[in-house]
N, C-alpha and C positions, 0 to 999 in steps of 0.2 A: 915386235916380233910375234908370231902366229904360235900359240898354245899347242906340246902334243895332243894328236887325237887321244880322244877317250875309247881306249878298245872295251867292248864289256866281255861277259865272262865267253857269248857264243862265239866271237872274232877271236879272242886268242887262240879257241880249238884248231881254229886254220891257218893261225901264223906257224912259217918251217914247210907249211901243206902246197904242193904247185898246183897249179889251176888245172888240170888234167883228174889229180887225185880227189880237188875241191867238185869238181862237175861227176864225179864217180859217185861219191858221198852225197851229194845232192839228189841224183836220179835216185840212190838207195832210197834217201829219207824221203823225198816230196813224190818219189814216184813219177819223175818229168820220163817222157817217153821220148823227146829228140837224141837223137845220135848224138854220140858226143865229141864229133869234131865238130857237128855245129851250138852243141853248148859250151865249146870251150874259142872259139871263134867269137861265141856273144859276149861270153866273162873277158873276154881279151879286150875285145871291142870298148867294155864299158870302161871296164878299168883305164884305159888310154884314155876316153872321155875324162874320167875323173881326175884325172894324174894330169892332163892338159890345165884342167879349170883350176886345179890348183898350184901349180908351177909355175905360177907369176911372182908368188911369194918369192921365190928365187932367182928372179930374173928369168924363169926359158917360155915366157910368153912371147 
């Protein structure tokens, strides 16, 4: 059976946070200038990538 992730101290800030408020707080700190339906389209995008590669563990490969 596959270990929980290790969140460190910067990932818990954004557990509870949706990806809308996550891509707000992002443009504040890093200063990104894309719009943010399309940084919340790319956070969506990757997260499914991730959640796919790992969801074998579970059988939904």
């Amino acid at each position: 059976m596959e270990s929980a992730p290790n969140y460190s101290a910067e990932h818990e800030g954004y557990v509870g946070v949706s990806t809308l408020e996550t891509d707000v707080l992002w443009k504040q700190e890093y200063g990104l200038a894309a719009p943010g339906a399309e940084l919340g389209a790319d956070t969506n995008r990757r997260g499914m990538r991730r959640w796919m590669a790992s969801a074998s563990w579970c059988g939904y490969s």
